[in-house]
N, C-alpha and C positions, 0 to 999 in steps of 0.2 A: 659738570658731570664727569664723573671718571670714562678717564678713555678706553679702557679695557668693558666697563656696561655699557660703553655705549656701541662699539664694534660686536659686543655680542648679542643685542639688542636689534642691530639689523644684518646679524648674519654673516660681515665682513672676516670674521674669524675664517679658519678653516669645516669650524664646526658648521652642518647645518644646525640652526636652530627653531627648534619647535615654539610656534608662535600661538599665544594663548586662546586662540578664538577653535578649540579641537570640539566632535562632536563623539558621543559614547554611546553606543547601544545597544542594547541586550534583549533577545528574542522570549526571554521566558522558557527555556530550553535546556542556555548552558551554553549559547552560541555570543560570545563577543564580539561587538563589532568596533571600531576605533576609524574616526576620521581627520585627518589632521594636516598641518600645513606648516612647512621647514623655507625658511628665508636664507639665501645664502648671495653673497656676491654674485652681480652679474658676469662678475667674469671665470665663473667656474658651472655656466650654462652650459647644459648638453651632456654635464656629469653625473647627475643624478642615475642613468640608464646603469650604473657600474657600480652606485653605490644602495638604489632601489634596487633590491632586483626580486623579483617573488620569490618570498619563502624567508626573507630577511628578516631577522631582526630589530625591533625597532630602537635606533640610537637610543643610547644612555647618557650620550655628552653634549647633547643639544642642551644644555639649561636644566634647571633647578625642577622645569616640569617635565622634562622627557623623563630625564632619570628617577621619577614619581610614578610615573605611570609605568616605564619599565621595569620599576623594582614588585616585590611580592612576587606569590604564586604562578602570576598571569606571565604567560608564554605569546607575545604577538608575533605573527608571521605575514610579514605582506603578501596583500594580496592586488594589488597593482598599485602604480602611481603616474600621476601626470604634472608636468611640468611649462608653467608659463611664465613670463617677462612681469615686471609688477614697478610701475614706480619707474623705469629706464634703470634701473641701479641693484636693482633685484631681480632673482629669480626666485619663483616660489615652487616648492612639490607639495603636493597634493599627493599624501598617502592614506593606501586602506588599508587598515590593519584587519586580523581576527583570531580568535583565541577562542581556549575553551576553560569555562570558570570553574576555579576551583585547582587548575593544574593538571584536572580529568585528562585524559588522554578520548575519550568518549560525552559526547554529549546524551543530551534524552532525546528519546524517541518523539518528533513530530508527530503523529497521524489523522489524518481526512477520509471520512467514509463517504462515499454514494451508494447509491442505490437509484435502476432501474425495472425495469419489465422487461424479459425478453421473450418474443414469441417461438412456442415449441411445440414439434409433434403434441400429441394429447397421449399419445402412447409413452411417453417418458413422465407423465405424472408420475408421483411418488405411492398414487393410489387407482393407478389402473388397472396393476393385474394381482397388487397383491396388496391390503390396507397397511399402508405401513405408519398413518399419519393420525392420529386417533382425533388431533385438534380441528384437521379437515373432514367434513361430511357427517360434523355431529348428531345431524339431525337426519340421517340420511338410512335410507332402506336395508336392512338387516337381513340374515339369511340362518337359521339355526342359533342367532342370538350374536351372530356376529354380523360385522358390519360388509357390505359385496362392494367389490373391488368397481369400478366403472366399467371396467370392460368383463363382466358377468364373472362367475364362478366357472373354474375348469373341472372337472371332471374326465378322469381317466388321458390327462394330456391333451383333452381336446375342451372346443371352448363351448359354451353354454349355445343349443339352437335356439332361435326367436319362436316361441308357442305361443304366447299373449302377453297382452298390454300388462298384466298382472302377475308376471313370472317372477317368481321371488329370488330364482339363481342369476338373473338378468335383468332386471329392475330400470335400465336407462336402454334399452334396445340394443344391445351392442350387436351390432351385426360383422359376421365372421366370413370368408370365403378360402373355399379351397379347391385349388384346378384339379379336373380329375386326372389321373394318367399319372399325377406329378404330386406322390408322398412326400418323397424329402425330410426329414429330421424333423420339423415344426412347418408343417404344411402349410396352417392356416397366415389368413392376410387381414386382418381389422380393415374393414372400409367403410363404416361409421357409426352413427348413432341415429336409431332409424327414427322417424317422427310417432305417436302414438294411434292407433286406427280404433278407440273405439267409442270416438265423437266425443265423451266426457272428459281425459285428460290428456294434459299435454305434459311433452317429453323435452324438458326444457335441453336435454343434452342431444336433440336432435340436430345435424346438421355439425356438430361442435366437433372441429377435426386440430384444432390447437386449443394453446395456455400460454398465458402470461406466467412465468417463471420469474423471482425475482432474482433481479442480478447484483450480488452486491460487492461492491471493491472497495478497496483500504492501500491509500496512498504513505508510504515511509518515508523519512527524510530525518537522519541524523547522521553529524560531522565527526571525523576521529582523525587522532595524528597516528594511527598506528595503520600503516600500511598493508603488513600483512592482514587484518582482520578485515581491512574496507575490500581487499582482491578475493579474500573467501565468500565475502556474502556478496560480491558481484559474479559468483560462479553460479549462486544458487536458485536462478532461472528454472522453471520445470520443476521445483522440488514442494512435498506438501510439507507446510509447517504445523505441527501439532505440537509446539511449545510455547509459550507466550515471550521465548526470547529467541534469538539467533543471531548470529552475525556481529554486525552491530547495533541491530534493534533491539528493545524490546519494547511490547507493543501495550501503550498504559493501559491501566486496567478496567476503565470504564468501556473502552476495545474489547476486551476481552470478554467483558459476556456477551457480544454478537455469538459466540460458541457457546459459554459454557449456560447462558441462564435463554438460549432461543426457546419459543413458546412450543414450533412448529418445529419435530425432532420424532423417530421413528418410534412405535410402540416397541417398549418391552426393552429397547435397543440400548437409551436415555442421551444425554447429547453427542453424537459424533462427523457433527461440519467440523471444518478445518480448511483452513487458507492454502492454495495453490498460488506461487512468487510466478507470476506472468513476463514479468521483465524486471530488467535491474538495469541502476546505473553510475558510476563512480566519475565522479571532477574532479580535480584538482582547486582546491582553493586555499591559494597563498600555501603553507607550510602543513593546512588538513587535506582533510578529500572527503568531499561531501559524498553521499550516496541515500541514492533513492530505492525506492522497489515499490511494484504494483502488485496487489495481491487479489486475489477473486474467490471466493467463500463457495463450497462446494453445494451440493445438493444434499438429501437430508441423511445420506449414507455417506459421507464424505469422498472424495478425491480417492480413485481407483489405485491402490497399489501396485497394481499389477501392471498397471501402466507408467506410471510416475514415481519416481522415487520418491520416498519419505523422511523428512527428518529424524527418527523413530531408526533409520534405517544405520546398521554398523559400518555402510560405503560412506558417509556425510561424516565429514572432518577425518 
């Protein structure tokens, strides 16, 4: 066997060399992953710290297969590696590589939706004091041809009194209260939905002083080498997104009609939920930086501008 394949064969060169047993794998995203394992002489143990180091490159002169995998579009950047004794006469590293395919500087957008219930005043219904829902309470008691909010019809700024079980401005009992002595701006106190008194029906909103709201979030996760752009969408905590792209996200499209095609959306209004960024979060991985963000889907009038800034908004970028 020549003496030259055979020292580079177990590493004894100066070169570490990449030993063919490597593993490759690709998330369906854009996110590369690379695992692999460099034999070099045992007596240049404890080197590898100086010559691995995160964010590296992966040798091109290790063999005929480093310099394969290192060549093309693909950018690897270590993202750790470890080093053990192998055989008394070897040491081995053990590195991970990751990249992003294609040369991209940005990968694609991850996304995971949940959804909860979360329990709420009954007074923040989206159909309490004014119908704003037409798909909610389709079948529900009318007033002049329009459909009465749960908590009665107002008249003249004040709210509807309890006359009988069969009140058409007040159709669920809403009962009202206001301290004498003490006007105030908006007097009245909603204290609930009274039971029905006139033996033949019942008032199923009796008693009913919350709602299940549904809570829905949307988890992000996509890798980039570009620094500045993963430090701007780690700023943008507290901000509402009404674009289907930002940052480094953009959010695929079968996401996207959580907003644009929701069933349950104001009359007259047509769809305007939109995503409020809860938190954010950038890593460092190998030569990218990963970055996350949690997002939370607003109620049927979306995320208050007046309180939260807006993507929409000429302060953002």
């Amino acid at each position: 066997m020549d003496s030259n394949a055979s020292t580079q064969e177990y590493g004894q060169n100066p070169e570490y060399v990449l030993q063919p047993d490597y593993q490759f794998s690709h998330n369906g995203y854009g996110l590369l992953q690379l695992a692999c394992n460099f034999d070099v002489d045992i007596s240049r143990a404890g080197e590898s710290a100086t010559i691995f180091r995160r964010g590296s490159a992966l040798p091109n002169g290790g063999g005929p297969l480093s310099k394969a995998l290192a060549g093309g579009s693909t950018t690897w950047t270590l993202v750790k590696a470890d080093e053990v004794g192998r055989d008394g006469n070897l040491a081995r590293v053990r590195a991970f590589y990751a990249a992003i395919e294609g040369g991209e500087t940005t990968s694609q957008t991850e996304a995971t939706v949940t959804s909860a219930a979360v329990s709420e005043s009954i007074e923040s219904h989206p159909n309490f004091s004014v119908h704003q829902v037409p798909t909610i309470g389709v079948n529900g008691e009318t007033y002049n041809g329009s459909k009465v909010p749960l908590g009665g019809v107002f008249t003249n700024g004040s709210p509807p009194i309890i006359q009988s079980a069969a009140d058409p401005k007040n159709p669920f009992r809403a009962y009202w209260y206001s301290q004498p002595g003490n006007p105030g701006v908006f007097p009245w106190q909603f204290i609930g939905f009274l039971p029905s008194t006139d033996n033949k029906n019942v008032n199923r909103k009796a008693g009913v002083k919350s709602w299940f709201r549904p809570a829905i979030t949307m988890k992000l996760v996509a890798y980039t080498s570009d620094a500045q752009k993963a430090t701007e969408t780690g700023y943008s905590t507290g901000w509402i997104i009404t674009q289907p792209s930002y940052g480094v996200f953009t959010i695929p499209e079968i996401y996207q009609n959580i907003v644009s095609q929701d069933p349950i959306k104001p009359e007259e209004l047509g769809p305007s939920k939109n995503w409020l960024v809860t938190g954010t979060n950038v890593e460092i991985y190998g030569g990218l930086y990963k970055v996350t963000a949690d997002l939370l889907l607003s109620g049927v009038l979306g995320w208050d501008t007046d309180i939260y800034p807006s993507q929409d908004s000429s302060a953002v970028g």
